[in-house]
N, C-alpha and C positions, 0 to 999 in steps of 0.2 A: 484278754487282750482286747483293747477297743475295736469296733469293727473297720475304722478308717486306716486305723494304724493295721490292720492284718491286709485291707485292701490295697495298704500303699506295701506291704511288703512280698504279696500275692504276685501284685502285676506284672513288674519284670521278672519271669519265673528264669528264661533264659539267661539271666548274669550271675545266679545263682548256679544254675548248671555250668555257666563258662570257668566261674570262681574254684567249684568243683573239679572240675575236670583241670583246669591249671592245679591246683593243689596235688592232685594224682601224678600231674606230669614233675612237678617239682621234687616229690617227694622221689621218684621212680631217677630223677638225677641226682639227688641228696645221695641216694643206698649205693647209684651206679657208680659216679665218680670217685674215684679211690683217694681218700687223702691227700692232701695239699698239691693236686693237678687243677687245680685252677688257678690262673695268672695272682703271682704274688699272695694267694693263698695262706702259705705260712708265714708271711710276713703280720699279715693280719693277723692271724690269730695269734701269734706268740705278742704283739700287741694286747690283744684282748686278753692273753693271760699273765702280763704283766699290772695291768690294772687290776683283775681277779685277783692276783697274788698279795693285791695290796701294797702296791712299789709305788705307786700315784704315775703322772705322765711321764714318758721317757722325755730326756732330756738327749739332744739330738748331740753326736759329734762327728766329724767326718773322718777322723780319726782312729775311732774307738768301732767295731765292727758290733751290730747287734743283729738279732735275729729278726727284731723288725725291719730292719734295713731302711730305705728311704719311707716306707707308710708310717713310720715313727713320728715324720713331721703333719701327718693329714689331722686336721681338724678331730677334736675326740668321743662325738654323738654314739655314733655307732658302734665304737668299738666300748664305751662304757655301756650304751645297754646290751652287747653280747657278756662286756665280764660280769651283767646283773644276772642274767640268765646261764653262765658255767661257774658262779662263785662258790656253789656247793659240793662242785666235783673235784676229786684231786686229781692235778693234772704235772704232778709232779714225774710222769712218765715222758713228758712230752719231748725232752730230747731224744732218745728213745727212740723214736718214730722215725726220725731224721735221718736217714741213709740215702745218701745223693747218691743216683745213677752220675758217676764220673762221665759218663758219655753222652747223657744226656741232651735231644736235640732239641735246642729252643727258638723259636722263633722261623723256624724254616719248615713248614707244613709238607713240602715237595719230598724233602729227604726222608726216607722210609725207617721204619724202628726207633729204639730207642726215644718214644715218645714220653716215658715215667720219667718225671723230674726225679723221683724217687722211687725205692725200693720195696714194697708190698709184702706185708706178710701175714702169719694165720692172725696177730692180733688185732689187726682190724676189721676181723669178722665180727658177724653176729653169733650172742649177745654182745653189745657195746657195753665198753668201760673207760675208764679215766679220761685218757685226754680222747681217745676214739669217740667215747661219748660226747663230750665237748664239743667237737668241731661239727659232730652232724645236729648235736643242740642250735650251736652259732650259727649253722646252715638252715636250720628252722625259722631261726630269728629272719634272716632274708629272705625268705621263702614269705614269710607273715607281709613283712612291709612289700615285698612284690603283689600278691593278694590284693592289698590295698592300694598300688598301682593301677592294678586292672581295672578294681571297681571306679576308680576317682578316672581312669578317660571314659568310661561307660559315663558317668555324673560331666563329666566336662563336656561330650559329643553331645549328651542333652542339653546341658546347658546353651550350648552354640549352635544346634539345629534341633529346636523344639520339634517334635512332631513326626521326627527320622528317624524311629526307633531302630531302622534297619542300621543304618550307619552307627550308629552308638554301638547297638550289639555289634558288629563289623569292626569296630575300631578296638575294642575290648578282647577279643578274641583274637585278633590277628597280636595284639601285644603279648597276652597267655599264651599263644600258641608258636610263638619265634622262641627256634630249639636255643640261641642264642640267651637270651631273654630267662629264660628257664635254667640254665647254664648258670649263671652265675647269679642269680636268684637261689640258686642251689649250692651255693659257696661263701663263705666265710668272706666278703667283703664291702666297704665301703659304699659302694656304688647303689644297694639296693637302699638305702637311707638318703641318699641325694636322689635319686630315680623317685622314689617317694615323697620326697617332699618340695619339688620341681613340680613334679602334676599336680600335687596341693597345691601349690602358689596358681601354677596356673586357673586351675579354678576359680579360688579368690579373686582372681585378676580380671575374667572373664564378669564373674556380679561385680564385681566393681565398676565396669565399663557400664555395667546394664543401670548403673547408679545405685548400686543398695551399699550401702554405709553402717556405719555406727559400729555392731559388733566385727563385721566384716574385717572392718577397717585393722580393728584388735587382733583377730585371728591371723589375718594375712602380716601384720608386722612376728607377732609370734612364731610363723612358720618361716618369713624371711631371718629372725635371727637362730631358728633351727640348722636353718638348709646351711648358713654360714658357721655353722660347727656340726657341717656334717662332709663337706667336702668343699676346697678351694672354688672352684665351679659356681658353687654356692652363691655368690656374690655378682654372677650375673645376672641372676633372679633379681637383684637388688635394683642394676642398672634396669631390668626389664621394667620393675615396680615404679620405680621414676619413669620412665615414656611412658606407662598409663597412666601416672597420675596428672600427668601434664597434661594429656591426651583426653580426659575425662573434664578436665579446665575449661578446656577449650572448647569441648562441645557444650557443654551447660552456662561456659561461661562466666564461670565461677571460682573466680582467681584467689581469692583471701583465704576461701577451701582449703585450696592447695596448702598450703604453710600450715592450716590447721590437722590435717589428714598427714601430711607429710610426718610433722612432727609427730604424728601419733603412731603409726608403722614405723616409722623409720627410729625413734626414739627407743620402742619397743625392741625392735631386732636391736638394736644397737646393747641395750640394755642386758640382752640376753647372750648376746654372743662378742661384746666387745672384749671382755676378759681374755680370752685367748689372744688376739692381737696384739693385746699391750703384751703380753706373758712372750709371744713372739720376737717384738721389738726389743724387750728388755735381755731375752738372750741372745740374739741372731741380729739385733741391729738389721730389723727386716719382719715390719708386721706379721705379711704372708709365710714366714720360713721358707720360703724356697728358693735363697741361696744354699742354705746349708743341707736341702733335700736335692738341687743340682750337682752341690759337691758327693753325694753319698750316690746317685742315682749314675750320673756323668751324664754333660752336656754333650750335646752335639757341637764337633770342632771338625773343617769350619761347618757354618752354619748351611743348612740345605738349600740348596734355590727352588725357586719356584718350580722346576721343570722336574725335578728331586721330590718335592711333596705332590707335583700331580702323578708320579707314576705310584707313591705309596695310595693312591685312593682306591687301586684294586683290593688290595690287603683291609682297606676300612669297609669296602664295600661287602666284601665277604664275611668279615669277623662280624657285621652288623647280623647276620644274619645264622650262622652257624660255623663256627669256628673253636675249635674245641682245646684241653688241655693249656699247655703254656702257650699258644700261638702255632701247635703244630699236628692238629687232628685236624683233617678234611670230612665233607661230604662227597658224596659222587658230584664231579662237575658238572653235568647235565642237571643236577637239580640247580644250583647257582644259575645257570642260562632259564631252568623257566621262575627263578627268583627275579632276573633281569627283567625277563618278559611283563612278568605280573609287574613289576615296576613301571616297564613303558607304558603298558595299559593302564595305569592308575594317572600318569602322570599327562597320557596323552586324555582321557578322561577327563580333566581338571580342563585342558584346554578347550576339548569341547561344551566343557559346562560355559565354561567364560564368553566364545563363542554363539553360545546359544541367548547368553545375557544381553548381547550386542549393545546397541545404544542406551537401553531403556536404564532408567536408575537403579544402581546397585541397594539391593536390600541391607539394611542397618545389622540384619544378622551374618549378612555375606562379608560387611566387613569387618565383622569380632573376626574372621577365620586369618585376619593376618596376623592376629595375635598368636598362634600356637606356631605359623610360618615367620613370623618375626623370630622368635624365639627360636626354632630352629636355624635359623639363619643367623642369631647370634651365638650359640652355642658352636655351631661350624667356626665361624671365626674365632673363638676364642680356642679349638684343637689348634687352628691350622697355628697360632704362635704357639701353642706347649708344643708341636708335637716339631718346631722350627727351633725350640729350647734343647730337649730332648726327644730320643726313640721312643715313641708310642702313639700311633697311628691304628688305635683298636676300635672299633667299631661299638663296643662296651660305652666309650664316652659321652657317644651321643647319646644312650638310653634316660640322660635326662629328659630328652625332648622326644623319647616314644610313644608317647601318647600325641603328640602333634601329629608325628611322621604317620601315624597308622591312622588317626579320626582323615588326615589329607589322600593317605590310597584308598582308606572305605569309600569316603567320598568320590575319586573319580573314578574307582574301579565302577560303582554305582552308576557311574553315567551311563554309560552302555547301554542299559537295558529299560525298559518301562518299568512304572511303578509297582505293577503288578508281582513282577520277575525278580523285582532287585531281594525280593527275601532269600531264594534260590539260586542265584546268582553270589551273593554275598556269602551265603551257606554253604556254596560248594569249595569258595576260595577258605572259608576256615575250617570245613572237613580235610581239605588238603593240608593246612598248615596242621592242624591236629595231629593227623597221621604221620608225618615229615617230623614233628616233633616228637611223637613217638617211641618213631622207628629210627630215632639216634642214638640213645643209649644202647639200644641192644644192636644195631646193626652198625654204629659207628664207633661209640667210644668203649665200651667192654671190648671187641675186638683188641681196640688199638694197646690195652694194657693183658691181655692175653698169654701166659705160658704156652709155650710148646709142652704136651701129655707126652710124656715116658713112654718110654715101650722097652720091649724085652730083645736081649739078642735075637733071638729066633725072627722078629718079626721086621728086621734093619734088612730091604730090600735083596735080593742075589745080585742087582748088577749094581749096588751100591758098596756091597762087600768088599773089605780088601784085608791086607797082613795088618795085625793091628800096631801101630806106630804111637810108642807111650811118649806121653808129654810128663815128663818131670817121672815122679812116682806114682802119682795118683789119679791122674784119666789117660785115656787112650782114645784114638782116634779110631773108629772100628768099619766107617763105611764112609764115602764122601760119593755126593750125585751131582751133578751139576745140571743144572734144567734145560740147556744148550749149548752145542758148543761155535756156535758162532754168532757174533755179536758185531754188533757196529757202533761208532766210536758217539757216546753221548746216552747210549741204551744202558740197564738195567743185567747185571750176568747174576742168576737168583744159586744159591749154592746150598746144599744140605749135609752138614756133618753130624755123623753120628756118632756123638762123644758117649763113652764107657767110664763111669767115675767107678776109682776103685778103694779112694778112700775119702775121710773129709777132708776138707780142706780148710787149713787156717788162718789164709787172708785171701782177696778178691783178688784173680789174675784178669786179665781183659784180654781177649782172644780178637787176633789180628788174620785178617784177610787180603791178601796183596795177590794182583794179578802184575806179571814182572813180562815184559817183553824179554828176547834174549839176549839184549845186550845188556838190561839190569835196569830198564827203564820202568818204575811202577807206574801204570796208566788204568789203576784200579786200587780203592784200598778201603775196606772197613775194620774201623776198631769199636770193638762194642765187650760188652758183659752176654757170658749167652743167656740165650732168649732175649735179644736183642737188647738187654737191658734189665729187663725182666727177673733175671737167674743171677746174680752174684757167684762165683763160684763156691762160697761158702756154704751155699745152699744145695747144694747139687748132691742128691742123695747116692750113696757109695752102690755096687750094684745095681742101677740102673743104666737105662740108656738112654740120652737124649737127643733124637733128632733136631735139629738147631736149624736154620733156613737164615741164609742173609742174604740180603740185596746190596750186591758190589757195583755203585756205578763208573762205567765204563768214562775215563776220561773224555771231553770235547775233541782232546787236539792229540790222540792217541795215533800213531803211527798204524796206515791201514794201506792194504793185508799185512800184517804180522802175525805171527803163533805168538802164543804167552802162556805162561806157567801158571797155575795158582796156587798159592801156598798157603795154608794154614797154619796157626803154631798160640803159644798161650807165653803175654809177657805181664811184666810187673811194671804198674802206672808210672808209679812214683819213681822206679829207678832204672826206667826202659831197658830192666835186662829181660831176655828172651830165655825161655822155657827150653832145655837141649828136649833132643826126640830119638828117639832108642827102638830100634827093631825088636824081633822077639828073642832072638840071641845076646840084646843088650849093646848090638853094635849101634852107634850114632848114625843117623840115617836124615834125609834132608826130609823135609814137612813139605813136597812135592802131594796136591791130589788129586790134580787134574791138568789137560793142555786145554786151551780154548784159539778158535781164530777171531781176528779182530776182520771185518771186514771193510771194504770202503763203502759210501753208500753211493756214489757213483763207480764203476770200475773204467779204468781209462781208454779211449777212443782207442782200439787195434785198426791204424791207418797207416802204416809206415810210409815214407817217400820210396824207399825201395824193398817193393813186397818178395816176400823168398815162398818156397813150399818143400820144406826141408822135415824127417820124420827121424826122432831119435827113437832107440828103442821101442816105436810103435805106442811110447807112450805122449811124447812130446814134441809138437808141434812147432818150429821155427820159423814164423808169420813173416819177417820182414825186419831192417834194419835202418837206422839214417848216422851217416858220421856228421860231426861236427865242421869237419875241413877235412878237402881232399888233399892236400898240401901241408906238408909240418916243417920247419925247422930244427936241428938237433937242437936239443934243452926243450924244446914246446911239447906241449900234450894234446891230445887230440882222444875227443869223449865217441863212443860207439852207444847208441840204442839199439837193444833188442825187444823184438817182439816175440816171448815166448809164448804157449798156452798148451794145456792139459788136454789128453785125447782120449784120454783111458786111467783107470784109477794107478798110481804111486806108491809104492811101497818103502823106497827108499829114497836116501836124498843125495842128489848130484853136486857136485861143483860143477861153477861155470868160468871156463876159459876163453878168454880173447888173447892171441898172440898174433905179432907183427914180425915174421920169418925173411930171412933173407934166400938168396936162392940157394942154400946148401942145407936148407931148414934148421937154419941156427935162428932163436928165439931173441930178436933183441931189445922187442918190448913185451911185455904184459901184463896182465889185470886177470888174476886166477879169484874168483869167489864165490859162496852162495848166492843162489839170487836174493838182491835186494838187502843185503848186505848181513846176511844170515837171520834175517826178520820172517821171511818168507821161504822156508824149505820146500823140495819141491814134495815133500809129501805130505804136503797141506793141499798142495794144488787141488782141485776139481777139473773136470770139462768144462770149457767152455768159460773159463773166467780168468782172463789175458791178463800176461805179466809182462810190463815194462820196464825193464830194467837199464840201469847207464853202466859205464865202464870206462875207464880213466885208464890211457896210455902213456907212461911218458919217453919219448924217442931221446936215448941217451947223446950228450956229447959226444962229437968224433963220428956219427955215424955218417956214412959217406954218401953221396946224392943218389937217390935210382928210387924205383919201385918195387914196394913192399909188401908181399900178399896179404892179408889181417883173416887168418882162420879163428872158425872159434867154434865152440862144442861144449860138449859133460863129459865128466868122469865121475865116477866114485871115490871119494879120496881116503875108502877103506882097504882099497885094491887096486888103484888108479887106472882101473880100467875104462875105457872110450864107452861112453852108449853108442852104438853101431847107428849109422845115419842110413837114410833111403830117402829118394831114389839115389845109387848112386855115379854122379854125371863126371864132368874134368875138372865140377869145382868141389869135391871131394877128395879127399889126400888125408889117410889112416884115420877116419873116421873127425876127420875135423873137414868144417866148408870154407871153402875158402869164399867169402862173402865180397870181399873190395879189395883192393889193391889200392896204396896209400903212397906219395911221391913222397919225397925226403928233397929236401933243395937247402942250398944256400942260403 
């Protein structure tokens, strides 16, 4: 090897290490991510093995349902050099693979489980074969062109700040090192071919500004008609290409140029990539195809407003950065906030560079740097209409201009510090992203696709034990826990059932979770496959046990305090019939596994206007009372509030009486019920957490003018006996109070 050539390959030792070590992190999300959990994933690839297969381009209809679904209409770069790369393999298994979690949650990161677009099983272990093989091949192929992402903004940040090796390495590293970045670099998709060849262009674009021509010129139109048969997108590059060329005119001054350069780039891409367009126009009546990829995708109706796409910029700001599966694996939010942070500090950085610039003449290199922000800032505008067409607001999109967004944080994160510092400084923000990158595969997304491990009867908790209660034939329900029993209305109720398979089973049932208030209100429900998704029940090995865990969230606008039931049971998708459940005698028995209370999260002000101190049974406390009107007419109703509260624990539950007695203690109005209208027994009560209760009288026709005592009290309505009242005074009479006295008039 020449010695010039080994010295120029020596010098930057660290982007060989960064290229390194991204290649480790790529590879380490290739093995991790389970099949087709990367957004639109199998679209792609059944694309990719439709041209492997030798079929030529799909021909799109919106009619006709394919497996590529709307990627069928994306530009064909990519996805023909994946079928060069799986064309050896047979991949005639690949339907096969395809087992949709029915329950599948997409798009909603908040909502817990069922995160597997699909169903997992031992054949896509290693060793890899057919189409398993394939896809983590096709996952190489993007993984290769990410590689050569990093390197080309390492070669970009040189090009545009000669001499700042810190920021070049800084900008290269922080691009390998966004878990993000790595994510789908690790997946079967379009995107790492336009991410590719976006920073190529930029490149080119940057010597071109610097004036170097002639092959230049070639290359850069060559990569402009790549990028336009690698992604729609594509074609911004093109408009970018025109403002520098114009822009390069103008400073040299050198106008006749232009039309010669123009035409040589732009004749070139044209050359190379106009075939598809016309092939577009000719079936779709629509150069771009994406009327007939709106129709297949579905448009946004009506269209979002502006106040509508600024609230999705949370969602873009997060998926820019690590956002996993179909749009529905998080990181811990605290990392997001000092992802925030590093952001403000990059951005607030940049200000104090400009700052520091003040009056004096902006350097010729300071302003190549609005090129990579140009471009950024055209690439934004161009989401905010697709994503005002359609849903898709991913953070993914911008990674054409990640090489901008990262050489502009190296740069003002770099402000901060002296020149001296900024290597350690810059070093320590990519040992963090390094690590953070990491530590997602194994502490974020393996998690999220996760089995619940078997276990054996013997080991299904004592206080989770119960009689076991068979579902259909073939499992049983052998223990149910519940992680608490009271909850407030918008929180999380986490539940563990430990189901007993006692034979196979020969289609998927989906096991349903309902918390039911007692009037038959559901204000809680999970429907899932167990193991949240995970377990099919076809899979569910006979003799076993598996503990199952779901997260039931608690309705917003759930009636509080209430008691509520939770039900467990197992039904059929397709024809929502429900699974009966049989004791061990074989008797039909309700899917009852637990009570829960719902709480409020304020409990209501115990202020009454007229305070009492009345003690039933020594367990329950009579705080005080307000009527509505002291004065009724016969046909009118008149509402009573009480102030009840717990004094001591409950064992049973009372009804609550209010009667309006005339003087021979004949009852001629009342309101006999539970409190709170049987939502709230009192043997839910606790100490010290007040119940307000109303009560509806109505005073019948006919009844005649005077004054009417209004007692009221508990019974039992097992034995309808009185809770015995204390202290007791002259406004007690057989264990009822006589609280008010209510006029009856004309």
């Amino acid at each position: 090897m020449p010695s010039g050539w080994r010295k120029r390959v020596a010098r930057p030792r660290a982007i060989w290490i960064i290229l390194l070590a991204y290649l480790g992190l790529a590879t380490i999300y290739n093995v991790t991510v389970p099949l087709f959990e990367a957004p639109d994933e199998y679209h792609h690839f059944f694309y990719v093995k439709h041209l492997a297969d030798g079929n030529g381009l799909p021909v799109q209809s919106p009619d006709q349902k394919a497996l590529w679904a709307q990627e069928g209409s994306q530009p064909p770069l990519y996805y023909a050099l994946a079928a060069l790369v799986i064309s050896w393999i047979d991949t005639s298994d690949a339907h096969e693979l395809l087992w949709f979690n029915l329950h599948a949650n997409i798009g909603n990161p908040m909502q817990p489980g069922n995160k597997n677009r699909f169903v997992h099983w031992a054949r896509e272990r290693w060793p890899y074969r057919g189409t398993v093989l394939a896809v983590h091949l096709a996952r190489l192929l993007s993984t290769i062109l990410g590689a050569g992402t990093v390197y080309l903004t390492y070669r970009l940040a040189r090009e545009l700040l000669p001499g700042r090796t810190t920021i070049a390495y800084g900008a290269a590293a922080l691009v390998a090192f966004t878990p993000q970045f790595d994510f789908i670099h690790a997946a079967v998709s379009n995107d790492a071919a336009i991410v590719f060849l976006a920073t190529l262009t930029l490149w080119w674009l940057v010597r071109v500004l610097q004036g170097q021509d002639g092959w230049i010129d070639l290359a850069l139109g060559v990569t402009l008609g790549l990028a336009a048969l690698a992604k729609l997108s594509g074609l911004f590059l093109w408009l970018l290409a025109a403002v520098i060329l114009v822009a390069r005119a103008g400073m040299n001054h050198r106008w006749r140029r232009l039309w010669r350069d123009g035409a040589l780039i732009f004749g070139t891409a044209l050359a190379i990539s106009a075939w598809w367009y016309v092939r577009n126009w000719r079936l779709y009546g629509d150069p771009t195809g994406l009327n007939v990829m709106l129709q297949i995708v579905g448009s946004r109706q009506p269209p979002p407003t502006l106040a509508q796409l600024g609230r999705e910029f949370e969602g873009l700001r997060i998926s820019f950065w690590a956002l996993f599966g179909w749009f529905n694996v998080l990181v811990p939010t605290w990392i997001y906030r000092v992802l925030d942070a590093i952001g403000l500090v990059a951005i607030g950085g940049l200000l104090l560079g400009l700052w520091r610039q003040g009056m004096t003449p902006i350097p010729r290199r300071v302003w190549l740097l609005t090129l990579p922000a140009g471009w950024l800032a055209l690439l934004l505008a161009g989401l905010v209409r697709w994503t005002s067409l359609t849903p898709g607001t991913q953070g993914r999109l911008l990674f054409p201009a990640i090489s901008a967004v990262m050489l502009l944080l190296a740069l003002g994160w770099c402000q901060w510090v002296s020149r001296p510092w900024r290597r350690y400084w810059m070093g320590a923000l990519a040992l963090f992203m390094f690590l953070f990158a990491l530590a997602c595969p194994f502490g974020v997304i393996r998690p999220a696709y996760a089995r619940p491990a078997y276990i054996t009867l013997d080991e299904v908790p004592a206080a989770a034990r119960m009689s076991p209660v068979t579902h259909g034939d073939r499992i049983q329900v052998v223990g149910a826990e519940l992680e608490r029993e009271d909850v407030r209305p918008g929180e999380v109720l986490w539940l563990t059932v430990y189901w007993k398979t006692l034979a196979w089973f020969r289609r998927d049932y989906s096991v349903f979770v309902h918390v039911l208030t007692p009037d038959g209100r559901v204000i809680g429900q999970v429907d899932t496959w167990p193991g949240m998704g995970t377990l099919p029940t076809r899979l569910l090995r006979p003799g076993t046990v598996l503990p199952d865990r779901y997260p039931v969230p608690i309705r917003y606008d759930a009636p509080a305090p209430t008691i509520a039931r939770v039900e467990v049971g197992l039904f059929d998708r397709r024809t929502k019939q429900g699974v009966p459940t049989f004791d061990v005698n074989g008797n039909q028995v309700d899917n009852i596994v637990g009570w829960i209370r719902v709480l409020p999260w304020e409990w209501p002000r115990a202020d009454p206007l007229e305070p009492l101190d009345f003690r039933l049974g020594n367990v329950i406390a009579l705080d005080g009372f307000e009527l509505s009107v002291a004065q009724v007419r016969p046909g009118e109703t008149l509402t009573v509030t009480l102030y009840w509260r717990a004094i001591a624990p409950i064992n049973r539950d009372f009804t609550v009486f209010t009667h309006l007695e005339d003087d021979r203690r004949v009852v001629i109005a009342q309101h006999d019920k539970p409190p709170l209208d049987g939502l709230w027994p009192t043997s839910a009560w606790k100490p010290e957490w007040p119940v307000v209760d109303r009560y509806t009288l109505r005073v019948p026709e006919g009844t005649l003018p005077g004054r009417y005592p209004l007692l009221v009290g508990m019974y039992s309505l097992e034995d309808g006996m009185r809770l015995p009242v204390s202290p007791v005074t002259d406004a007690v009479v057989d264990n009822a109070i006589r609280i008010a006295t209510v006029e009856v008039v004309r």
